[in-house]
N, C-alpha and C positions, 0 to 999 in steps of 0.2 A: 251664272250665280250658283252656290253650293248652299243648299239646307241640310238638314239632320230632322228625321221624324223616328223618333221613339217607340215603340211598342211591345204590350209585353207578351209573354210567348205562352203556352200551356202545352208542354211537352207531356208525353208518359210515361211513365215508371222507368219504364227499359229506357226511353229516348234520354231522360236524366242521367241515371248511369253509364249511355255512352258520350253525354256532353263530357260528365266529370271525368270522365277517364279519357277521350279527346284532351281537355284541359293539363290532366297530369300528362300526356306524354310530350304534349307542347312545353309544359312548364319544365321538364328534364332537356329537352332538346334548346330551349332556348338557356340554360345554366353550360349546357356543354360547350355552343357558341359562344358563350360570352367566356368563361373560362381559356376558351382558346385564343380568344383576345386578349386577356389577360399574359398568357403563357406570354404570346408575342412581346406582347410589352416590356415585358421583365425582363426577358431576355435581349432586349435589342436597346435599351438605355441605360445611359452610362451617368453618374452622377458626377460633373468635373469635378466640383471643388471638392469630392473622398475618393476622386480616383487617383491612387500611387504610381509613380511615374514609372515605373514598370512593374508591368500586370499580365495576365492572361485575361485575352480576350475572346470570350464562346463565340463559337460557330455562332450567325445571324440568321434570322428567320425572316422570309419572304413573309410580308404581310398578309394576314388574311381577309381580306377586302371582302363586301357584299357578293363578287359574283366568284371567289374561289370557295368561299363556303356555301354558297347554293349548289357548288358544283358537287360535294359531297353527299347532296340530299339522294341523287340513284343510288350510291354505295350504302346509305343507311334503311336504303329499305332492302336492302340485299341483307346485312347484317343483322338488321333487324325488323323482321317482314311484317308486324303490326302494324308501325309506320304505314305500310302502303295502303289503310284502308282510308287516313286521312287524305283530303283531297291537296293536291301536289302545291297550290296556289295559296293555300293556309298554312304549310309547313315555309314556303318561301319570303311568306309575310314574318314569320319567326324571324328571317336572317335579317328583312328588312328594320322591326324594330331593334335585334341586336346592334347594327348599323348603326341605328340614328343615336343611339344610346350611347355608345360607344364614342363618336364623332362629337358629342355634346361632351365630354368629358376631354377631350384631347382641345378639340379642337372652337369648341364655342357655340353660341347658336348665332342668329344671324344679328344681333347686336354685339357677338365676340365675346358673350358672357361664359363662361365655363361651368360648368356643371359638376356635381360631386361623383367619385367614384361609383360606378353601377353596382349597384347591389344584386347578389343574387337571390333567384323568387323562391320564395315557400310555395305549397299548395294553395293557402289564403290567399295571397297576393295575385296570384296569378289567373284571372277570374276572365279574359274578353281574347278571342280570335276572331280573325277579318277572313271574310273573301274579298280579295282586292278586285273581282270582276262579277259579277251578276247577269245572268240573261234574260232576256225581254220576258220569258214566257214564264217566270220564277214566282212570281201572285196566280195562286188558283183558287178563286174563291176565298174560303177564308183562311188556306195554309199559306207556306211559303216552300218553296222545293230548295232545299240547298242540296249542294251538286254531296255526292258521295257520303250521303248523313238520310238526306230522306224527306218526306211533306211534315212540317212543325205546326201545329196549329197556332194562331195567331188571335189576338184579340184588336179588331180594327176600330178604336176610339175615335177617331178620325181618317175621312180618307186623303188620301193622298194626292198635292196639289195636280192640276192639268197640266199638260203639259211640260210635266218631270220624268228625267231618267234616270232609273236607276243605279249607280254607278259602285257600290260596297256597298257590304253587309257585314254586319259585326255581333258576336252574341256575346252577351255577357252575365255574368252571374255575380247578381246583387244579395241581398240576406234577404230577402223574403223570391228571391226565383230566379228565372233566365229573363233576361229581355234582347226586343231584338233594334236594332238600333240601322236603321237605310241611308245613307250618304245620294242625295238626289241633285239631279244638274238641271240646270236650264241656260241655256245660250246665249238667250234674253237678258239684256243685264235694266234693272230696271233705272227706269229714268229720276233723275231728279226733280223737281218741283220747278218749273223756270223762275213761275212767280210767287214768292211768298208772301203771307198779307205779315204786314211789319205787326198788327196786334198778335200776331199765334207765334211771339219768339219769347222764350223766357229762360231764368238761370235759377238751377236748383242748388241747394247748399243742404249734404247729407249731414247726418248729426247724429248724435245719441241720446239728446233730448227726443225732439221727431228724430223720423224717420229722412225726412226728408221738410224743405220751405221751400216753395215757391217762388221768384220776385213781388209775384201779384199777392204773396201775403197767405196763401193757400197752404197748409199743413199736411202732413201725411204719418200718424201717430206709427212707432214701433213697434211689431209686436213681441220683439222678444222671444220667439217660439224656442229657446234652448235653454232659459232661464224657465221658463217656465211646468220645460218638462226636468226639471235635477232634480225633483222629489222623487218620480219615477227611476229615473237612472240609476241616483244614489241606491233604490232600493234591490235592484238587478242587480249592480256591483257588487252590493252587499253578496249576495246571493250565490255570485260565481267566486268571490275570496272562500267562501263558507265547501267550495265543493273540491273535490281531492283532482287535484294535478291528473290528467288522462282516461278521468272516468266519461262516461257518457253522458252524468247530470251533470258535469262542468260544462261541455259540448250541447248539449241542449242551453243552459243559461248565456252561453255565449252568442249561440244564435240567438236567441231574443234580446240581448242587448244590439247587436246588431240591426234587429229590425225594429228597436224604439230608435235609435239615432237617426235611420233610414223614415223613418216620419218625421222627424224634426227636419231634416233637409229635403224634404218634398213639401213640406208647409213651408218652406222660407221659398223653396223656389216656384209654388203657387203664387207667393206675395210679388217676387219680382216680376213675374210675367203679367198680374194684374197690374201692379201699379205701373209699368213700363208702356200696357195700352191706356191706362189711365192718360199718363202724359201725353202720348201721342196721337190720341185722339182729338185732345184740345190746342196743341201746337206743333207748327211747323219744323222749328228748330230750337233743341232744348241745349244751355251750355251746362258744363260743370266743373268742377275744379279738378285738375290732374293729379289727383293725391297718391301719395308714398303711402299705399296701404298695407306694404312689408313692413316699412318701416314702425307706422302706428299699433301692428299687432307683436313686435317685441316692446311695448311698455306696458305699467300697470293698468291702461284698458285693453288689452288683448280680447280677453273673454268677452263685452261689449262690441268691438270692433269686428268681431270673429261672427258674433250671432249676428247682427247687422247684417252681413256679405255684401259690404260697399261692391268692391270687385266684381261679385257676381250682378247684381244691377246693375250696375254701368255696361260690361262686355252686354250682359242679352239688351238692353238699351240701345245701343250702338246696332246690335246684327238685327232690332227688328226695326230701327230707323234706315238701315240699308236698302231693307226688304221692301220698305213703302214709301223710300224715293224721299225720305227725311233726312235732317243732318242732325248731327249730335258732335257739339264742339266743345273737347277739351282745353280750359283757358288756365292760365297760372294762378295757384293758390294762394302766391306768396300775397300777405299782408289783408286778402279778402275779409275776415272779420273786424279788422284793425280799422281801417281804411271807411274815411264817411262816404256812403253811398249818396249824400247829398251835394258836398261841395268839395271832397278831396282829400280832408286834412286827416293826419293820421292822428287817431284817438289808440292810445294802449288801454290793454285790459287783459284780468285775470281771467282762464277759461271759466272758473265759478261765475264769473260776470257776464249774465245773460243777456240785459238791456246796454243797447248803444246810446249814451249821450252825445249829441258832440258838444262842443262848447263853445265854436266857432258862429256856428251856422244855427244851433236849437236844434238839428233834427233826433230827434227820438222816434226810436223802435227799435222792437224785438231786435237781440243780435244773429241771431239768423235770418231773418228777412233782410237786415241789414247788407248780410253776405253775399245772401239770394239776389238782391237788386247788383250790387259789385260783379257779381261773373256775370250776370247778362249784361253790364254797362262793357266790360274787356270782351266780351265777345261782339258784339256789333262797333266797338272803336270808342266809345264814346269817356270812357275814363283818361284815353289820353288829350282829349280837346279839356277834360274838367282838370286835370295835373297840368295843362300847360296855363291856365285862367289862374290856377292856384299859386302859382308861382310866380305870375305877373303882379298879381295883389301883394306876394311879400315882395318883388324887387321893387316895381313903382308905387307901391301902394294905391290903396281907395279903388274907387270906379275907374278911376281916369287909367291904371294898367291894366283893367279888366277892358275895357273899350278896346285901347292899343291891340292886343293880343288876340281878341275876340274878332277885329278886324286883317291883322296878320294871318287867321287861322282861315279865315275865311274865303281871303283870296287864292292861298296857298290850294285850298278845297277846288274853286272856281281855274283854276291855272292848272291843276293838273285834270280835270274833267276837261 
């Protein structure tokens, strides 16, 4: 099993100055690789349908693959001898993210999705380097010794679980400092639950009324934390339009807008980690809907959708139900509000329409609880024994096709046990 433990660093004066300038000469060596990927490119495709049927065709270039561009890393510390004060294994991690970048763009990632043209970095941008390898003896007390850099001091919030190894180490520079960021293994994969008590399973329906409903009718209010801070923002913005292109009070205002947005997404992601032990503390297995949360942030709720961070709840929901031997099951969204959580029948409705009536069955309640009760029914099975009930009542009508069906389902249950 792989964690990630966070923490952040208190380097000094000098040791800042040599991260940032580590960082620029990363960030120039990783524009050179990539550039020379590019070069390849250009040179070696051919566009058919505006290629003239006789042309001149340039000389072709051998691809430069991950391991012939690592192979240039001895020549560039010959050429350029600053290079060699970085340690050998962080400049190879350069060729490695060039790689994957690169390869996501040609070739897809592993759903075959492609990716847009690689951009090349600014200094901004270019903010985290890896040791891809760590040695045991690398925690002393309260520093940490990275290889060819030095002892960093460290701030230990937390220690670190038993029985974890080390495995990277990644720094990175946030607006308000450096942090250090530990990639940890354990062998041990944990187990899952054999038995689950059928009351600890429930289905939550995220929202932008709540934050989140319950099945059991349980609420979990928004907080909004980026709507809340835009009085602050607007007033910073203001602030850095008001200061002259390349002076040092623009650069100063920019880094404090910086570290107000860097509070706003540390309060949303205190929310997700509470509320996510919140759940998991009280149930076994939690479902929820598989939402196209790309898709809902190009319409006019983006900004809502955006402060939310459905996506980000969900992903750390899932990695800390992995961690404690819980499940968390993605069920289909389609028709979840629509659809009576009591007997089936599809009721339509405006999103402004927040109470479910049905008209068939009487059942009334909230339309999110409503929803809430529907993904836990598709996640334990039980919406398709209530769609197939439903469907017997409109072919045969009355009780007498709910019986038939009810007995067909039954045995079908019984036959395949």
């Amino acid at each position: 099993m792989r964690t990630a433990y966070q923490y952040r660093l208190r380097p000094t004066k000098q040791q800042v100055i040599e991260l940032d300038r580590w960082l620029a000469m990363l960030c120039a060596q990783y524009n050179y690789l990539l550039a020379d990927r590019f070069d390849w490119y250009e040179r070696n495709r051919s566009r058919i349908n505006a290629c003239p049927l006789v042309c001149h065709l340039p000389e072709l270039r051998d691809n430069p693959d991950y391991y012939s561009q690592k192979k240039t890393l001895p020549h560039l510390k010959k050429t350029h001898p600053w290079y060699g004060e970085i340690y050998s294994q962080v400049l190879q991690d350069v060729v490695k993210r060039v790689k994957v970048t690169f390869d996501r763009f040609l070739k897809g990632d592993n759903k075959g999705k492609c990716s847009g043209k690689p951009r090349f970095k600014t200094l901004n941008r270019y903010r985290t380097f890896t040791y891809p390898q760590m040695k045991e003896g690398c925690l002393q007390g309260k520093l940490i010794n990275l290889p060819m850099f030095g002892k960093v001091k460290v701030v230990w919030h937390r220690p670190l679980p038993d029985g974890f190894k080390i495995k990277t180490a990644s720094i990175t520079k946030k607006a308000d400092g450096f942090y250090l960021t530990l990639s940890l293994e354990d062998k041990a994969v944990p187990d899952i639950k054999p038995d689950f008590n059928p009351d600890k399973i429930t289905g939550i329906d995220v929202g932008l009324k709540e934050f989140l409903t319950t099945s059991e009718g349980e609420t979990v209010a928004i907080p909004q934390h980026y709507r809340k801070s835009q009085k602050r923002l607007r007033v910073i913005q203001k602030r850095i339009s008001r200061r002259k292109k390349g002076s040092n009070r623009r650069e100063r205002a920019v880094k404090q807008l910086g570290r107000q947005h860097k509070k706003v997404a540390d309060k949303r992601k205190d929310f997700h980690f509470k509320t996510a032990n919140w759940l998991l503390s009280k149930y076994d297995i939690v479902a929820h809907e598989d939402l196209n949360v790309k898709g809902l942030a190009n319409t006019r709720l983006a900004k809502s959708v955006l402060d939310a961070g459905w996506s980000s709840f969900l992903s750390i929901l899932t990695n800390k139900a992995e961690n404690a031997g819980l499940l968390v099951i993605p069920v289909s969204a389609h028709n979840s509000s629509q659809d009576c959580s009591n007997c089936g029948e599809k009721v339509p409705k405006e999103l402004h329409i927040r109470w479910h009536d049905c008209p068939l069955c009487g059942c009334s309640l909230d339309r999110d609880h409503n929803a809430a009760i529907n993904i836990k029914n598709r996640a334990v099975g039980q919406s398709v024994l209530k769609g197939a009930i439903r469907s017997a009542e409109i072919l045969y009508g009355g009780m007498a096709g709910f019986s038939r069906v009810t007995q067909k389902v039954e045995y079908a249950l019984s036959s395949s046990a």
